[in-house]
C-alpha positions in Angstrom: 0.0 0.0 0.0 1.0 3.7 -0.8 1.5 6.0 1.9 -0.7 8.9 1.7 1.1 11.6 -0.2 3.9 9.5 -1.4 4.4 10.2 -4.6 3.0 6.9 -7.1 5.3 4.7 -8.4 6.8 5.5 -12.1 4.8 3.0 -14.6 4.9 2.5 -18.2 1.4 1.9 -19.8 0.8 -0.2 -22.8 -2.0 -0.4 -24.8 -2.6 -1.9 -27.9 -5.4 -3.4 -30.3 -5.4 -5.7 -33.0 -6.9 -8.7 -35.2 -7.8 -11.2 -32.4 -6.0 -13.8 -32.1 -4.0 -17.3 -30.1 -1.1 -16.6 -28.3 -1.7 -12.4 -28.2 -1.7 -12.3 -23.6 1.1 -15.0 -23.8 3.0 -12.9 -26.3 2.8 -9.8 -24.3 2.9 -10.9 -20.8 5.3 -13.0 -21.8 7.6 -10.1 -23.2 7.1 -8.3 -20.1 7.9 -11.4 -17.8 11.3 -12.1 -19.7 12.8 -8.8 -18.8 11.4 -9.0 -14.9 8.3 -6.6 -15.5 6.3 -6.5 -13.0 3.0 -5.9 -14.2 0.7 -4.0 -11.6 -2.4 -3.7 -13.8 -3.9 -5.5 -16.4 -6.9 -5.0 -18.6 -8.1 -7.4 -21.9 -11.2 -7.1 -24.1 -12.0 -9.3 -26.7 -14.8 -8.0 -28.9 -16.5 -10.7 -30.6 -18.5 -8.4 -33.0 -15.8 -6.8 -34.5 -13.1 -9.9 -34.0 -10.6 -7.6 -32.5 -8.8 -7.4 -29.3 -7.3 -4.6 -27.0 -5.4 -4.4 -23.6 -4.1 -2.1 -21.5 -0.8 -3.6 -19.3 0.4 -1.3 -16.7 4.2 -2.4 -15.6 6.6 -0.9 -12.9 9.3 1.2 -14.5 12.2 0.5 -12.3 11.0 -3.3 -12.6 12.7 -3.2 -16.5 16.7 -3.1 -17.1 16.0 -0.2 -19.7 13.8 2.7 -20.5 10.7 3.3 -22.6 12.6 4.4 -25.8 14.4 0.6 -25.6 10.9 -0.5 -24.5 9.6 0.5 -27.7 12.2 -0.8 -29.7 12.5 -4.3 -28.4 8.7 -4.7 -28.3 8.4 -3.6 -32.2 9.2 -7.4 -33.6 6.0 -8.5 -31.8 3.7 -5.7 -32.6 4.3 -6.1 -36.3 3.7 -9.9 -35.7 0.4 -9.6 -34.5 -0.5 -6.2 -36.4 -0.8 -4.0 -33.4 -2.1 -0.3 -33.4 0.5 0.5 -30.1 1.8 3.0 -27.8 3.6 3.5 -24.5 3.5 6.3 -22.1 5.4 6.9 -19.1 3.6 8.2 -15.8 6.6 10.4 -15.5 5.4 12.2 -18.6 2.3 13.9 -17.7 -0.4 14.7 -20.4 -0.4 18.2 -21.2 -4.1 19.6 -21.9 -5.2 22.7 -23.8 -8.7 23.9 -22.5 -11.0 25.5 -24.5 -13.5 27.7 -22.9 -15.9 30.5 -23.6 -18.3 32.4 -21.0 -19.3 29.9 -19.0 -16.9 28.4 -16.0 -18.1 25.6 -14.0 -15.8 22.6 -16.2 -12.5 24.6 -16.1 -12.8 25.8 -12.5 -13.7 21.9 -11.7 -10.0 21.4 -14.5 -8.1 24.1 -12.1 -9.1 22.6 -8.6 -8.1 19.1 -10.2 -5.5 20.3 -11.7 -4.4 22.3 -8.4 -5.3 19.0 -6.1 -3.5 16.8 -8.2 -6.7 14.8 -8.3 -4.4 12.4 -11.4 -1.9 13.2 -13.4 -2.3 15.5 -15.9 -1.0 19.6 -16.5 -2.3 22.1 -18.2 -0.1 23.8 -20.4 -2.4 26.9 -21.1 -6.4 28.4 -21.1 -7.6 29.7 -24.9 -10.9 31.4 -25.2 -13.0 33.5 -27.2 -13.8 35.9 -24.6 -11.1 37.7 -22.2 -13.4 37.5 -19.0 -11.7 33.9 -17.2 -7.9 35.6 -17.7 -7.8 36.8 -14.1 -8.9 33.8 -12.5 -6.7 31.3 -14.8 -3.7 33.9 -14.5 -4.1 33.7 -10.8 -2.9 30.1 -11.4 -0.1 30.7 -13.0 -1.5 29.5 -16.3 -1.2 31.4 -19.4 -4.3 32.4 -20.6 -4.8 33.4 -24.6 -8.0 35.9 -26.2 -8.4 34.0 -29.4 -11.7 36.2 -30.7 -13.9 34.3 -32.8 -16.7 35.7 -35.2 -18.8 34.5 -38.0 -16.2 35.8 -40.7 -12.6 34.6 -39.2 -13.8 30.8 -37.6 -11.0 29.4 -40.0 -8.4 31.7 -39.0 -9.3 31.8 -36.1 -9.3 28.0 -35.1 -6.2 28.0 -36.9 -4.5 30.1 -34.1 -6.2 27.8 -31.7 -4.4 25.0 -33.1 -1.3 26.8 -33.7 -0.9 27.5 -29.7 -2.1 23.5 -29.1 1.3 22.9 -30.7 3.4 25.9 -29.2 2.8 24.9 -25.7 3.3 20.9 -26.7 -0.4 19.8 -26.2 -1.1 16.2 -26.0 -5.0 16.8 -25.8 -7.1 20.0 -26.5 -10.7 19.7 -23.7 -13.4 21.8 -25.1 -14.7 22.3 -21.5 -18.1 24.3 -22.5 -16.5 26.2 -25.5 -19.3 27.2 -27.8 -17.9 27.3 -31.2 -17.7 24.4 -33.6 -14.0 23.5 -35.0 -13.5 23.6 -38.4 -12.9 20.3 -40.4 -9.2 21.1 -40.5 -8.7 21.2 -36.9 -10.4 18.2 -36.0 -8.7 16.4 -38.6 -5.5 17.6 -37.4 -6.1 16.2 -34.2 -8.0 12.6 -34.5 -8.4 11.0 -31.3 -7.3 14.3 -29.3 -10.1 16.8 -28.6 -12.4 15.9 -25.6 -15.7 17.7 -25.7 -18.4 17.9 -23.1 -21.9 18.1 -24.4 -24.6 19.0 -22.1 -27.0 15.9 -23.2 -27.1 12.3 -23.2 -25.8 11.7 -26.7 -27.3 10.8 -29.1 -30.2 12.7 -27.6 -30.5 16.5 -28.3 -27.4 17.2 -30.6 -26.7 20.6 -30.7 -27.4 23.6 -29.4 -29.8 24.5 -26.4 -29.9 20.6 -25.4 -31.5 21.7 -22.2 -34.4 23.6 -24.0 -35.1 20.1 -26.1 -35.2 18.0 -23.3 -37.7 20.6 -21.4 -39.5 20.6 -24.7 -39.6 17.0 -25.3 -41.0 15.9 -21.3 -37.8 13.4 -20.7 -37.2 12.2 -17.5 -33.4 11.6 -17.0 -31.1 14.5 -18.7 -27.1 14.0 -18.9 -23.9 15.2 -20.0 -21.4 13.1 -22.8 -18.0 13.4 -23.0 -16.5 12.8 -26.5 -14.0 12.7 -28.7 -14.6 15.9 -31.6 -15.2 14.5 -34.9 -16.0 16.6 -38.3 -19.6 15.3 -37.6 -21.5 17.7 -34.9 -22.1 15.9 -31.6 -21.2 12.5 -32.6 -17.9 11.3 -32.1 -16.7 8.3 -30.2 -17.9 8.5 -26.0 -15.7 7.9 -23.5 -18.1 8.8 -20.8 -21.6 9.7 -19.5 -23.9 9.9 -16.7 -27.6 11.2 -16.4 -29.7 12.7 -13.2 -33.3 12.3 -13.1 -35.9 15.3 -13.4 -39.8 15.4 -13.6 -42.3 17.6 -15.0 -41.7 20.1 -11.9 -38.2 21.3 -13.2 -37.9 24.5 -15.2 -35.4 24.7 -18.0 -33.0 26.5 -15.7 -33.5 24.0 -13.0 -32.4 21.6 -15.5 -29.8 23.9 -16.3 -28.3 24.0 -12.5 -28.7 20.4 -12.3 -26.6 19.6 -15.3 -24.0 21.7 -14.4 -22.5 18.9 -11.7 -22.9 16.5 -14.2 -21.2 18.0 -16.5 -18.4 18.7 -14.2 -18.0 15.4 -12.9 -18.6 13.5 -16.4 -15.9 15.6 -18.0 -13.4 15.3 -15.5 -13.7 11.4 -15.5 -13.1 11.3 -19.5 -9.8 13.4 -18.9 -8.9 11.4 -16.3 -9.6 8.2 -18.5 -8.0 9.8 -21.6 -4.8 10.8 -19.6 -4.2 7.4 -17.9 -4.3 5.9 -21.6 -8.0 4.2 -20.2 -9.2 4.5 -23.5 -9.0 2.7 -26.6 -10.5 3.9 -30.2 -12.4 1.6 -32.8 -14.1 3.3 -35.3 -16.9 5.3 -33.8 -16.7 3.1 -30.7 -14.2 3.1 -27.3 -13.1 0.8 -25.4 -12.7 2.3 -21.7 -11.1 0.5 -19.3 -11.9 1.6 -15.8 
């Protein structure tokens, strides 16, 4: 057991998908067994539907005679043998994350007291928004904070300053936390896999905006929040995570509004946190999250 504030051991994380397969666990525990890994956590999915397979092995870093560059390297020959789609992180390495915000402040003040708590692992390497009101608050932190204005005649150039300062500050992941413009194509393309968005709905209900207003409007009884990956489609990339809260015909659209607002919170936080500790696998449209 950990001693409470002692700082977590340094892992390397493995994950990995491919064709399933014999002999895929035996090839890679196996692997990690013959150089004295010590695997601490261990995740496998086979998905019968698709025939593919994905894992996620978490293994001590000191427990290897070398580090995760010769980790790579020495774990290529059996990644091309089975046709893996692969990485490895090191814990030591913390994910960098550009948040996106606009007017509205509940998800990045949740980010900043995570951040601040060190609730996981992550940093966050700098706040871009479209309005200049947050810079006094996010300064306060010590983060920078950058006015990107956005209008209905520069979105392209504008998004493309966005994405320039993603890669000036070394962003691994760009969180949309409540930021009310769409990206262009060229963005999203540029970053596949990359851009966490929280949309105030249970997706693939009420797309869009004003998802509060549609649920009011159409008498549901649970509303929710999705968090996403940003695709060129609107509102329906690949979820990573969700969670609902019920109402009843009592609640006003701005009761519904209050209400969503610690989902959304909580919801976006936890697909961060899932993205950042390499938790989540892509397929298509589809994730594989593993708690």
């Amino acid at each position: 057991m950990t001693a409470v504030g002692a700082p977590a051991a340094r892992t390397f994380t493995l994950t990995l998908s491919c064709p399933d397969r014999v002999g895929i666990v035996a090839a890679v525990a196996g692997f990690l067994a013959g150089h004295g890994g010590w695997i601490v956590e261990s995740s496998n999915h086979a998905d019968a539907g698709s025939g593919w397979f994905f894992t996620r092995q978490v293994v001590l870093a000191d427990s290897l005679p070398f580090d995760r560059a010769e980790l790579v390297r020495r774990f290529a020959d059996i990644a091309d043998r089975f046709a893996m789609q692969w990485q490895v992180s090191d814990s030591a390495e913390p994910k960098r994350a550009v948040v996106l915000v606009s007017l509205q402040d509940h998800c990045l003040y949740d980010l900043l007291h995570r951040w601040k708590a060190r609730d996981f692992a992550f940093d966050i390497a700098c706040v871009i928004s479209n309005h200049d009101t947050l810079r006094g608050f996010v300064e306060w932190h010590g983060i920078p904070y950058f006015h990107v204005p956005v209008t209905a005649d520069n979105g392209e150039a504008a998004h493309a300053e966005v994405l320039r300062l993603y890669r000036e500050h070394r962003g691994d992941v760009m969180v949309l936390a409540r930021y009310m413009r769409i990206l262009p194509p060229a963005v999203c393309a540029a970053l596949p896999g990359r851009i966490l968005n929280i949309h105030h709905s249970f997706l693939p209900s009420f797309v869009g905006a004003r998802p509060y207003h549609q649920a009011y409007e159409r008498g549901v009884k649970l509303i929710g929040a999705t968090c996403h990956y940003v695709s060129e489609e609107l509102d329906a990339g690949p979820i990573v995570e969700q969670d609902v809260i019920r109402v009843d015909h009592g609640d006003s659209v701005e009761e519904m509004v209050k209400y969503g607002r610690d989902i959304e919170r909580t919801v976006l936080a936890r697909g961060l946190r899932y993205h950042c500790e390499d938790r989540v696998l892509l397929h298509g449209n589809k994730t594989i999250v593993f708690r």
